[in-house]
N, C-alpha and C positions, 0 to 999 in steps of 0.2 A: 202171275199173269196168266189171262186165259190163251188155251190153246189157239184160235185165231186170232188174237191181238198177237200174241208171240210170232205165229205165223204171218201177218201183216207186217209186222217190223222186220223179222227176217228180210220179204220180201223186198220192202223199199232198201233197207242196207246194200243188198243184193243191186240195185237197179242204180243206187250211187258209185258202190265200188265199181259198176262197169261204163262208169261215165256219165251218169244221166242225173243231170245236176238243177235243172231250172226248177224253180217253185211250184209254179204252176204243175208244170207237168208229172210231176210225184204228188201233187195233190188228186190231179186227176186219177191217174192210177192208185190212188190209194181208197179213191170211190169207187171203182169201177173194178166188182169181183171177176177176175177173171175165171174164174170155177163156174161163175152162170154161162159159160162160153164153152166148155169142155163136156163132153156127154161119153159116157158110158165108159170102159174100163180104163182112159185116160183121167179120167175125171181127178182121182187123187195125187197127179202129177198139175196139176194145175197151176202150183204155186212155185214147179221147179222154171230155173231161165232155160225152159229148151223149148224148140217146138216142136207142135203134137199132131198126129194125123184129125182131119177132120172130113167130114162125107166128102164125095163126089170127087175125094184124088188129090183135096186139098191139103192146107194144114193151116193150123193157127203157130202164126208165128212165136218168136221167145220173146218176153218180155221188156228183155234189155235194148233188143232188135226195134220194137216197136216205141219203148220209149225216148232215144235217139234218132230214129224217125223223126217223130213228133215235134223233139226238140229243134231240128233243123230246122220244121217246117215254120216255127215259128210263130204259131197263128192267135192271131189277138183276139179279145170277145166278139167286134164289129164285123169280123170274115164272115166270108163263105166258101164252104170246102166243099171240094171234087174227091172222094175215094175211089180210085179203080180197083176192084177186088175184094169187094164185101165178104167174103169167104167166112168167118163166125161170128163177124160182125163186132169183135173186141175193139179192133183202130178206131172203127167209126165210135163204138160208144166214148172212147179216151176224149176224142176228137171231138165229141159233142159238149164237152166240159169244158169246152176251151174259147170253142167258135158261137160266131151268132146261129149259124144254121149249117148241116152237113149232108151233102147227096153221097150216097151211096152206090155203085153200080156193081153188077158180077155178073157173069154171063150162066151161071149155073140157075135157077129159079129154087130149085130146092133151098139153095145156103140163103137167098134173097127171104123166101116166107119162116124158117127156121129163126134168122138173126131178127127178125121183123117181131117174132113172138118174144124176143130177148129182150128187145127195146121197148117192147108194151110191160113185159112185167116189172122192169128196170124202173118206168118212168119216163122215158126220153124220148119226149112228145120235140126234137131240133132235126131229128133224122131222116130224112125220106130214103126209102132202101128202095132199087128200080131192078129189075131184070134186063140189063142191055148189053151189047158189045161195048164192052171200058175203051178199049184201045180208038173209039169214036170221040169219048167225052158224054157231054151233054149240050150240042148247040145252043138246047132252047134257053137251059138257064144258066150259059155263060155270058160275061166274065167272069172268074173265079179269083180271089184272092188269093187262096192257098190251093194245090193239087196234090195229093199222095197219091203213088202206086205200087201196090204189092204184088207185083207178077213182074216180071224182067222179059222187056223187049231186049231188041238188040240196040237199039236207039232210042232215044226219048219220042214218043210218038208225034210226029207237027200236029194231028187234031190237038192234040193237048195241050202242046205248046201254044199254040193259034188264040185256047183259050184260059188262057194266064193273063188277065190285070197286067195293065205295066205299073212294074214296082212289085207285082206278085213272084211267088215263088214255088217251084215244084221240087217233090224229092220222088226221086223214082230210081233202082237196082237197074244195070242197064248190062250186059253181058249174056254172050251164049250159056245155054243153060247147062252145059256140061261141062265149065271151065267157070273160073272165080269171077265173077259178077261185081261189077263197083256200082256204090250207092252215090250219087252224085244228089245233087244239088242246081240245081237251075233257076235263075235269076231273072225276071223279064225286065230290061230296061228301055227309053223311049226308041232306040237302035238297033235292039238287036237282042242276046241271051249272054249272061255270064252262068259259066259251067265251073264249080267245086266239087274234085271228087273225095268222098269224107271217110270213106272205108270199103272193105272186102265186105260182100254179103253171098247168101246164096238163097233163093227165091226160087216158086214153079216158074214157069216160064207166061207169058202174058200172048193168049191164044184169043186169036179174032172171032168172030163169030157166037152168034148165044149155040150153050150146050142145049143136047136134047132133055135135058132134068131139070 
């Protein structure tokens, strides 16, 4: 067996034994190199389940993190997804294998034109990558089907909630960022919101306003 086929099955073994079970979603990840995401002397830590510093103070989260995400989130070919926190731009490409079409937001502009050169040499003509405050949404083109967030408010943010589909669902890390963070789950139904919380995570924290980069 070649050296990255061996490393590819490692990997997905890896993403099963820490729970991340659906079909779909290890097939996504198993198209979707995460080393075209990793730049400079992390690069060779690509294929470990940790996460890795990335510009601007960020980081590309662990694998196993991201595809339990994913899995919660649930999303069928015919969605449309809201990512808040484009930071390397990996979620969203997972995310574009999955969904009909996937917005992007980060407040950084640097990680926004970086990830954006990702998904042109990738192929992934489904992604629109924005420069905007996440913790806002995107009024213009909600409702959303599915919504991920990869930065931990203290609460689920209401713009976001406001634009969840009912019958949609959010997955967002919700806790102070100096103490253990729960990853919940949020449900829109005709009423009101059903909240599951699914696990312990820990995430940067999810800051208003676009950065100066």
């Amino acid at each position: 067996m070649t050296e990255p086929a061996e490393r590819k099955m490692r990997f997905l073994y890896g993403l099963r034994s820490k729970g991340v079970t659906d079909a779909r979603v290890l097939t996504a990840m198993e198209r979707i190199d995460r080393g075209a995401f990793v730049r400079g002397i992390f690069a060779e830590r690509a294929y470990e389940d940790m996460p890795l510093p990335i510009a601007c103070g960020q980081t590309i989260s662990q694998p196993s993190v991201v595809g339990l995400m994913t899995q919660a989130l649930a999303v069928s070919p015919r969605d449309k997804v809201l990512e808040v926190g484009t930071g390397s731009g990996y979620q969203a490409a997972i995310l574009s294998q999955l969904a009909r079409r996937v917005y992007t937001v980060d407040r950084h502009r640097r990680l926004v034109r970086e990830a954006e050169a990702v998904f042109q040499s990738l192929g992934l003509t489904n992604i629109t990558a924005i420069a905007a405050d996440g913790s806002h949404g995107l009024p213009d083109q909600a409702p959303f089907d599915r919504i991920l967030v990869t930065a931990a408010p203290e609460d689920p943010p209401g713009p976001l909630l406001a634009q969840l589909r009912i019958g949609g669902i959010m997955v967002v890390p919700v806790g102070q960022s100096d103490t253990v963070q729960s990853l919940i789950k949020v449900t829109r139904q005709p009423h009101g919101y059903d909240y599951d919380e699914l696990r312990p995570v820990r995430f940067v924290p999810l800051v208003e306003g676009l950065a100066q980069d």
